[in-house]
N, CA, C and O atoms as a GROMACS GRO file, in nm:
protein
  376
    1UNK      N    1  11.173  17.292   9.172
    1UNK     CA    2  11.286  17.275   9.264
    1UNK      C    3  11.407  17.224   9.188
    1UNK      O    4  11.402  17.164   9.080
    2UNK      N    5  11.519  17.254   9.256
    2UNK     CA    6  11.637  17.224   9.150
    2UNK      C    7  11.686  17.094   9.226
    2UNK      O    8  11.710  17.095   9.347
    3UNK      N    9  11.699  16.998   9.159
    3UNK     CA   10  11.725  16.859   9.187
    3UNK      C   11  11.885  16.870   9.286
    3UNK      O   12  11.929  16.765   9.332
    4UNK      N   13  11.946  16.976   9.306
    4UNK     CA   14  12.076  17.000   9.356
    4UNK      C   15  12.025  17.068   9.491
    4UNK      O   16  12.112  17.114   9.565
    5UNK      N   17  11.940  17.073   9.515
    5UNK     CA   18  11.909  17.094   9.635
    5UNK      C   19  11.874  16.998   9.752
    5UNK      O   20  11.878  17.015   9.874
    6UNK      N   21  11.842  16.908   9.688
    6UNK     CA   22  11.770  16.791   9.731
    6UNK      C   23  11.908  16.707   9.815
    6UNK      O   24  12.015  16.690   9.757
    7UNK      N   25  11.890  16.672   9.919
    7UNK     CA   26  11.999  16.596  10.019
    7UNK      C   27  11.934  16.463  10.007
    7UNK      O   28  11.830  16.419  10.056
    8UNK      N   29  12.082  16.377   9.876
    8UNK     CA   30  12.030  16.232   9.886
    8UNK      C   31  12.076  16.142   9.947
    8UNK      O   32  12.197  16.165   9.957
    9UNK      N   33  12.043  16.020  10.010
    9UNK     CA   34  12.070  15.942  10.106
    9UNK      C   35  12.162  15.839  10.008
    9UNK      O   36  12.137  15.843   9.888
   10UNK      N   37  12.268  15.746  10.057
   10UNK     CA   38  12.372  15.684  10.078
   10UNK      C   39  12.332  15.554   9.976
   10UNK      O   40  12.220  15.510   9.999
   11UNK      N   41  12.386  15.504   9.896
   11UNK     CA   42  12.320  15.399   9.820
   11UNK      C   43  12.299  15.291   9.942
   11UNK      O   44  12.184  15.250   9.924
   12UNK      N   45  12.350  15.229  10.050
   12UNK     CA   46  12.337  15.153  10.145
   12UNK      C   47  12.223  15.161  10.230
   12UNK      O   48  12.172  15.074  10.300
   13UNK      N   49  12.188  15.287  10.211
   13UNK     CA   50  12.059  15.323  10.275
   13UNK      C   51  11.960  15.263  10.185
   13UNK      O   52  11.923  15.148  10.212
   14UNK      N   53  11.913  15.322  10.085
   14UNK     CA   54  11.842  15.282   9.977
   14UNK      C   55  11.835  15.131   9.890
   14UNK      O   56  11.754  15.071   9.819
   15UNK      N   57  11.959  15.112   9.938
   15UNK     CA   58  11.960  14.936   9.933
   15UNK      C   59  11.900  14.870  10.050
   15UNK      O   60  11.856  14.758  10.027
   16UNK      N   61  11.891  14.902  10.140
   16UNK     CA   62  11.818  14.847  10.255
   16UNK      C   63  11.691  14.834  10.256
   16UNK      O   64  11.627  14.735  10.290
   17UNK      N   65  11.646  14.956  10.210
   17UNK     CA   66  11.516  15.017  10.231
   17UNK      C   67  11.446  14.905  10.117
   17UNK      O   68  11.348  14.838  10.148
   18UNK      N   69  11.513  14.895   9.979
   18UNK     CA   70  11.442  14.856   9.886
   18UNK      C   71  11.399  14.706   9.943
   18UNK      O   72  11.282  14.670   9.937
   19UNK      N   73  11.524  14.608  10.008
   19UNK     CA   74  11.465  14.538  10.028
   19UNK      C   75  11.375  14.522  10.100
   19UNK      O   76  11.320  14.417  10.069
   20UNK      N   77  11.306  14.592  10.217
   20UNK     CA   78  11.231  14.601  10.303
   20UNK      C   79  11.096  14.604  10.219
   20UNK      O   80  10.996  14.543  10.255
   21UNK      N   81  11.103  14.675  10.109
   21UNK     CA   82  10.969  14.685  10.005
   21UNK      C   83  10.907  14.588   9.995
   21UNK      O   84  10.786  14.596  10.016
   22UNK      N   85  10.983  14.423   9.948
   22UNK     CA   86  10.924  14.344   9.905
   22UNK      C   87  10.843  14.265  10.014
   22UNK      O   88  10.753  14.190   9.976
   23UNK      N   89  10.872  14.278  10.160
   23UNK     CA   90  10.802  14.201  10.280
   23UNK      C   91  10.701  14.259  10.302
   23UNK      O   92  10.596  14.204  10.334
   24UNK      N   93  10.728  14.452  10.278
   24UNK     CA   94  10.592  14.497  10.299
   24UNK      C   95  10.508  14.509  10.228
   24UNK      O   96  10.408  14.554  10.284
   25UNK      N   97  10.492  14.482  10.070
   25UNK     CA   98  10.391  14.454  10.031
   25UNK      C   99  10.259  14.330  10.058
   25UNK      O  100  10.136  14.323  10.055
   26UNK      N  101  10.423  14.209  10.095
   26UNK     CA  102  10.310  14.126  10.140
   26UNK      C  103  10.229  14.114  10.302
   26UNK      O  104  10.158  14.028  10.354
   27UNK      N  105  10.280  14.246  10.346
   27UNK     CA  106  10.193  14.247  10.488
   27UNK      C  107  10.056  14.281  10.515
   27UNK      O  108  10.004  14.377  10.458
   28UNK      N  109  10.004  14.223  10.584
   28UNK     CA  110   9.853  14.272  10.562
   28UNK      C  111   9.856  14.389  10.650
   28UNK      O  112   9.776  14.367  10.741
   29UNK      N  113   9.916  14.515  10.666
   29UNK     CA  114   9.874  14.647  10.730
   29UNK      C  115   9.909  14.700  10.563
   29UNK      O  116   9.829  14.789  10.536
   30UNK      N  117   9.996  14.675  10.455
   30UNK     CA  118  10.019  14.682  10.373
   30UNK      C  119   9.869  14.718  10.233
   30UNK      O  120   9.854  14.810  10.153
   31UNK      N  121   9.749  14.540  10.276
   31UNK     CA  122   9.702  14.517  10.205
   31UNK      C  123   9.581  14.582  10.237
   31UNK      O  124   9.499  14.601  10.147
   32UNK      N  125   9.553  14.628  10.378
   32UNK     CA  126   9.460  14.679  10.443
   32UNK      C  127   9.463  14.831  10.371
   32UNK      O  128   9.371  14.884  10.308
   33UNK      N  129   9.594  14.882  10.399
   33UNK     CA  130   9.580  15.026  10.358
   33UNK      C  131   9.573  15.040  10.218
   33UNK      O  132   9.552  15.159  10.191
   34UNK      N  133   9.583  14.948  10.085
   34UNK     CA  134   9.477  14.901   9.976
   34UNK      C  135   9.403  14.848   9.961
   34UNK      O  136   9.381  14.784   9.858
   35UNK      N  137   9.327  14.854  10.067
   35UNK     CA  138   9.209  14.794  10.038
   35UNK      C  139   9.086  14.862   9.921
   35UNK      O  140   9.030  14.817   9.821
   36UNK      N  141   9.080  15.024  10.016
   36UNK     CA  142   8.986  15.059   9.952
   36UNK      C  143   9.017  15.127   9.795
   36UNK      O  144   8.937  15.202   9.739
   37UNK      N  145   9.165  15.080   9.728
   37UNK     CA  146   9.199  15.075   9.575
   37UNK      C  147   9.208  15.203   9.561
   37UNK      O  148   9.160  15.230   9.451
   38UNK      N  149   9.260  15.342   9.640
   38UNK     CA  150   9.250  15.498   9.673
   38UNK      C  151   9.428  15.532   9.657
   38UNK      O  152   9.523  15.514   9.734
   39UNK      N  153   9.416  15.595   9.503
   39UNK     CA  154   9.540  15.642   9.530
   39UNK      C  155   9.590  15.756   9.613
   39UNK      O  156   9.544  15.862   9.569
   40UNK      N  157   9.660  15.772   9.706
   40UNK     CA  158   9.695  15.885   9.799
   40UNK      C  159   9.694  16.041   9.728
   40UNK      O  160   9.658  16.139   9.794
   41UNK      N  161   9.730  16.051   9.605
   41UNK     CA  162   9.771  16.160   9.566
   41UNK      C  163   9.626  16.229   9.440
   41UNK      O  164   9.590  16.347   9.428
   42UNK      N  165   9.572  16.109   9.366
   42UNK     CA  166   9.461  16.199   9.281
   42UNK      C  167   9.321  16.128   9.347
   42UNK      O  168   9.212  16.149   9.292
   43UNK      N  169   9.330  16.058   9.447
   43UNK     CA  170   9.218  15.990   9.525
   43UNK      C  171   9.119  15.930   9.422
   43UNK      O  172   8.999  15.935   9.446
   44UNK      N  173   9.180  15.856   9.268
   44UNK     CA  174   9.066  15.789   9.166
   44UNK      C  175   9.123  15.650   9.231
   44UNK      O  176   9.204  15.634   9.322
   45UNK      N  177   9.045  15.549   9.146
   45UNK     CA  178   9.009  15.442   9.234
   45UNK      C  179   9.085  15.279   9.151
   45UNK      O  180   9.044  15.254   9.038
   46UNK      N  181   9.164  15.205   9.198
   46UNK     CA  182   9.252  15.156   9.112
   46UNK      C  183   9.192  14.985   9.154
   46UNK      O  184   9.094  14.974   9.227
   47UNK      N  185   9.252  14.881   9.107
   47UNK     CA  186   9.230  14.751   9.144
   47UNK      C  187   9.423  14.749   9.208
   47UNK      O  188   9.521  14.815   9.174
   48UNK      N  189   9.402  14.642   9.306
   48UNK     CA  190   9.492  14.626   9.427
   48UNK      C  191   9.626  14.644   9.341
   48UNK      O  192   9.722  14.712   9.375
   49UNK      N  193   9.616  14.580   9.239
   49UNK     CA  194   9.688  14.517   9.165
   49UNK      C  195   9.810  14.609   9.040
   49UNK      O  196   9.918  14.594   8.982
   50UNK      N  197   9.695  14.709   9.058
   50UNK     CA  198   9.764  14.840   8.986
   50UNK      C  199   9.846  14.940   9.064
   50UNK      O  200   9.934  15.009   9.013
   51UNK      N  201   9.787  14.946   9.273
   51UNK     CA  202   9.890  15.049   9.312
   51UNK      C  203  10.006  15.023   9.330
   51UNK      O  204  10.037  14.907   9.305
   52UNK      N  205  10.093  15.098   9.367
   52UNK     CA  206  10.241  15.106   9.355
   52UNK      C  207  10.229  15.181   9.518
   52UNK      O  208  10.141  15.257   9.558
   53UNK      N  209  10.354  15.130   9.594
   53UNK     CA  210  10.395  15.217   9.725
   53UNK      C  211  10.453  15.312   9.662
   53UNK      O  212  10.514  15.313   9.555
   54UNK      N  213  10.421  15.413   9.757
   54UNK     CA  214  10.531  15.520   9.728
   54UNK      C  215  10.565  15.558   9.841
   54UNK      O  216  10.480  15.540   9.928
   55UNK      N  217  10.675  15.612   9.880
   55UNK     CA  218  10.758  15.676   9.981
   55UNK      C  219  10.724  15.815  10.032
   55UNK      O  220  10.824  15.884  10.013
   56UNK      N  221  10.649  15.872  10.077
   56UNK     CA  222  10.584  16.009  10.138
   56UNK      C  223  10.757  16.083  10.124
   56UNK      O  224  10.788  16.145  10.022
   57UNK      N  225  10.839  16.066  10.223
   57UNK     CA  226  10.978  16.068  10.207
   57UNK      C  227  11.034  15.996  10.107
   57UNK      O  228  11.049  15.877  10.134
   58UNK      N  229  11.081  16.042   9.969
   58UNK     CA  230  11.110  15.908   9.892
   58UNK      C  231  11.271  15.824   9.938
   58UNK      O  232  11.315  15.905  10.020
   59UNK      N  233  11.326  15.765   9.934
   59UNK     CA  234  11.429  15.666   9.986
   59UNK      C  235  11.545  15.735   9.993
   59UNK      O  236  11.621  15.742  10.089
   60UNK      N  237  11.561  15.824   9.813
   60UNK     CA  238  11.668  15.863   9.817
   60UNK      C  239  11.669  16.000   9.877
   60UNK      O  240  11.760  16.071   9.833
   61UNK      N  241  11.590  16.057   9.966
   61UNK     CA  242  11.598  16.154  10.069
   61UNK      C  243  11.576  16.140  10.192
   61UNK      O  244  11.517  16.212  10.272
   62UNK      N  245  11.658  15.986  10.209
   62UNK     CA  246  11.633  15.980  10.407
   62UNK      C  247  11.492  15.860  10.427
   62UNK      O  248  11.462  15.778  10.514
   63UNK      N  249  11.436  15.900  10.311
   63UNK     CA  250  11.284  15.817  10.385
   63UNK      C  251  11.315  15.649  10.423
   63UNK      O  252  11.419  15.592  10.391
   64UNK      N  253  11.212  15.591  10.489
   64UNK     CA  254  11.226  15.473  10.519
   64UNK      C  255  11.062  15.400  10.504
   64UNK      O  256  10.955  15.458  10.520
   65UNK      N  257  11.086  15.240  10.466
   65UNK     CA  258  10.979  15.160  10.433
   65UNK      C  259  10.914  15.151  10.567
   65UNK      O  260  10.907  15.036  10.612
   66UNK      N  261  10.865  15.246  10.643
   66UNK     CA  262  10.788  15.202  10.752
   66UNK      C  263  10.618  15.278  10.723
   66UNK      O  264  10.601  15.371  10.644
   67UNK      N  265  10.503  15.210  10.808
   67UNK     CA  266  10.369  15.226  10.750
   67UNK      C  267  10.368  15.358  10.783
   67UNK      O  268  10.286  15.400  10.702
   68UNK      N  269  10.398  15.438  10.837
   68UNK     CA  270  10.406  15.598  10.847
   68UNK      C  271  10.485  15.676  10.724
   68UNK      O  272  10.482  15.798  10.704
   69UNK      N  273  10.545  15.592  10.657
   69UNK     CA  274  10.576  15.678  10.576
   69UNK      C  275  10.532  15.635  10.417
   69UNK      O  276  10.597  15.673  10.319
   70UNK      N  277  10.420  15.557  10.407
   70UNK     CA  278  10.417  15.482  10.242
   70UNK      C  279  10.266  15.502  10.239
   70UNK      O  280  10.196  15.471  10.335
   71UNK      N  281  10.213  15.558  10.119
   71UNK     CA  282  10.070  15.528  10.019
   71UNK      C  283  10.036  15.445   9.950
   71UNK      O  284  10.143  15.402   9.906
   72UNK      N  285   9.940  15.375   9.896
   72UNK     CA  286   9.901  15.370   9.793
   72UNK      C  287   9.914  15.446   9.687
   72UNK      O  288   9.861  15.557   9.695
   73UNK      N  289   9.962  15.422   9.602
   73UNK     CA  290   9.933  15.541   9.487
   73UNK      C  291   9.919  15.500   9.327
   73UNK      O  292   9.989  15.402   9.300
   74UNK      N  293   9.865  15.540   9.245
   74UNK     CA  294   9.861  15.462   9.098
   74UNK      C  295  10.002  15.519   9.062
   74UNK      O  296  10.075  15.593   9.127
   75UNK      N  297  10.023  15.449   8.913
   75UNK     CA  298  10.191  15.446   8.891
   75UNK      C  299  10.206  15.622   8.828
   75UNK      O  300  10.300  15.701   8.842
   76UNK      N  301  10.077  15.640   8.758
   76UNK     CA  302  10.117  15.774   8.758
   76UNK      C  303  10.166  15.893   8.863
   76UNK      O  304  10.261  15.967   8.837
   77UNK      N  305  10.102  15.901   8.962
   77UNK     CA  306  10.110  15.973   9.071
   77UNK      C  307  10.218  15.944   9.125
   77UNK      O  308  10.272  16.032   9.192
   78UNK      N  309  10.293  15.791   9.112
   78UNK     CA  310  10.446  15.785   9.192
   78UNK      C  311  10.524  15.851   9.100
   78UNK      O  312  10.587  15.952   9.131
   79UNK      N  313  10.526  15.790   8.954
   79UNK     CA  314  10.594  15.868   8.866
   79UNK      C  315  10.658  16.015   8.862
   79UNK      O  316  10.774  16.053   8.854
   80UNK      N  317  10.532  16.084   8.871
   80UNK     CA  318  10.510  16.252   8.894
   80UNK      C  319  10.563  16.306   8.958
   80UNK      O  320  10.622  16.412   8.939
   81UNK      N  321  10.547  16.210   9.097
   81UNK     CA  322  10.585  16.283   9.225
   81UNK      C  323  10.764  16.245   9.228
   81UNK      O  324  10.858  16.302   9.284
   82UNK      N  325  10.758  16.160   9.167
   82UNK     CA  326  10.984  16.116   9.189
   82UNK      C  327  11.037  16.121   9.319
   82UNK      O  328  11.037  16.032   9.404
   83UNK      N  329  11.087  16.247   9.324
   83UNK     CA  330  11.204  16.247   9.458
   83UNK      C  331  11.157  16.331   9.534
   83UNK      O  332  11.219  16.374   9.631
   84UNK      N  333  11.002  16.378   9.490
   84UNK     CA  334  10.938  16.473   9.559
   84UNK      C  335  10.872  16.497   9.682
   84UNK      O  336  10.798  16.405   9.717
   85UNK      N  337  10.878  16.578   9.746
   85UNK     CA  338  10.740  16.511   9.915
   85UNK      C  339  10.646  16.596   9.878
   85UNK      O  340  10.662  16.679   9.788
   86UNK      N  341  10.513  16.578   9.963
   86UNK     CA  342  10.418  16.621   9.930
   86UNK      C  343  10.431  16.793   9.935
   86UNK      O  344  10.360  16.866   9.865
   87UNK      N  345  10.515  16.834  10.015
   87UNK     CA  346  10.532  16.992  10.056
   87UNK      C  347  10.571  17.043   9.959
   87UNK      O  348  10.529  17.155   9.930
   88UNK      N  349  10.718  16.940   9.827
   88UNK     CA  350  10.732  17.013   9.760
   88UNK      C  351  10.667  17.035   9.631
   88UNK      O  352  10.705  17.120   9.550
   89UNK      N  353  10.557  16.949   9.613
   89UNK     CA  354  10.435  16.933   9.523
   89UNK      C  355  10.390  17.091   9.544
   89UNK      O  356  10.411  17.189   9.472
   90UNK      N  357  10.329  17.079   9.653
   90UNK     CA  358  10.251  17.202   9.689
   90UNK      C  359  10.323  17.354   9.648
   90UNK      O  360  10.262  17.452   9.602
   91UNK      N  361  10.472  17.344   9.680
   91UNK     CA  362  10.546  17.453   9.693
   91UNK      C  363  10.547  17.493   9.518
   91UNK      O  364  10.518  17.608   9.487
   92UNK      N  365  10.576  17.404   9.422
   92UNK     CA  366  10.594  17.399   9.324
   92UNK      C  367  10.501  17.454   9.203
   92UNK      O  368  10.539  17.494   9.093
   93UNK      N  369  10.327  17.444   9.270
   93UNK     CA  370  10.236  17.512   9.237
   93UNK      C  371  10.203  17.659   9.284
   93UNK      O  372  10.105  17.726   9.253
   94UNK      N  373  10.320  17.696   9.376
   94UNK     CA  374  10.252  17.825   9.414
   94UNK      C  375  10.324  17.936   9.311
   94UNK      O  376  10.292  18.054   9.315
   0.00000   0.00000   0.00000
């Protein structure tokens, strides 16, 4: 996908959002949905301590820190995925 396609959201947006990150890590719907140490994207198995949220929607495309929209994921798999959603993962392999 060409990164110029991509509709990015407002730095004010993404400043918002980020701070919202740091409360929800410490929430327990947060700690619950790491519990079982399952990264969302290669499903291998991490200690709490290693996942990283990631944004299903990432921030700078609209997304928002709410539990409908965030995984678990190891740092590789956030890495990978960037500014990506899961559709355009998929699209990208076909």
């Amino acid at each position: 996908m060409n990164l110029n396609s991509y509709i990015f959201a407002d730095e004010e947006h993404i400043k918002r959002e980020k701070a919202k990150v740091k409360g929800a890590k410490k929430s327990r719907w947060w700690q619950q949905k790491c519990a079982p140490g399952l990264c969302a994207y290669c499903g291998k198995k991490f200690p709490f301590k290693e996942l990283t949220m990631d944004h299903i929607v990432p921030l700078a495309r609209g997304g928002t820190t709410t539990p409908g929209n965030v995984v678990p994921a190891c740092r590789e798999c956030n890495k990978n995925k960037g500014v990506d959603t899961p559709v355009d993962l998929i699209l990208k392999k076909l």
